[in-house]
Phi, psi and omega in degrees: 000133184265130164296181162332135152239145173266154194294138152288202199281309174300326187292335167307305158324308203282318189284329169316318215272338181281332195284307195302325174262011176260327176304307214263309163317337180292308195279274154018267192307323162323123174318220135250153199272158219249145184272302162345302181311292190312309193314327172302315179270341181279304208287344196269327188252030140284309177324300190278003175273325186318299199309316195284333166308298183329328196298315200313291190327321194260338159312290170337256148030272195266352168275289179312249176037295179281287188322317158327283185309318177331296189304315177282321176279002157268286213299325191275336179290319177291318151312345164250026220216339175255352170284327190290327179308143163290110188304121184260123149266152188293160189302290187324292178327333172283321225252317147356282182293340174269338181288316203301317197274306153312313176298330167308314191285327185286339194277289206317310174269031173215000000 
């Protein structure tokens, strides 16, 4: 029984040179691409990019949306939320309603 023998240099040279002309004959032998064909795989794969913008575009779309809607049910809470508050009047505004009620009790007793 024999060992191992490592490759020298020509036999390396020999296996390069074979693989490369069995690669390149492989490639030879490949059918020719058909132009019908190619023109056929560009248009199906503008269709899925198109298809895809469109997803994006409308997924946009509905995030913004949503985000809108977000926005107006935030706005409308702070509005009732401002409403709900009890109204501070102003010093004039007090002074308004109390002269406003003496002139009633003086209207009311003459």
């Amino acid at each position: 029984m024999r060992g191992y023998k490592e490759p020298g240099f020509q036999d390396r040279v020999a296996a390069a040179k074979s693989a490369r002309e069995k690669a390149l004959e492989q490639l030879r032998s490949k059918p020719p691409v058909d132009e019908a064909e190619l023109a056929r795989r560009a248009a199906n794969q503008a269709a899925k990019e198109a298809a895809a913008r469109e997803k994006q575009e409308a997924a946009r779309l509905k995030r913004e949306e949503e985000l809108a809607a977000r926005q107006e049910r935030a706005r409308l809470a702070e509005e009732a939320a401002l409403a709900a508050q009890p109204k501070v009047l102003t010093e004039e505004e007090r002074k308004a309603a109390r002269d406003a009620r003496y002139a009633a009790r003086k209207a009311r007793k003459s």
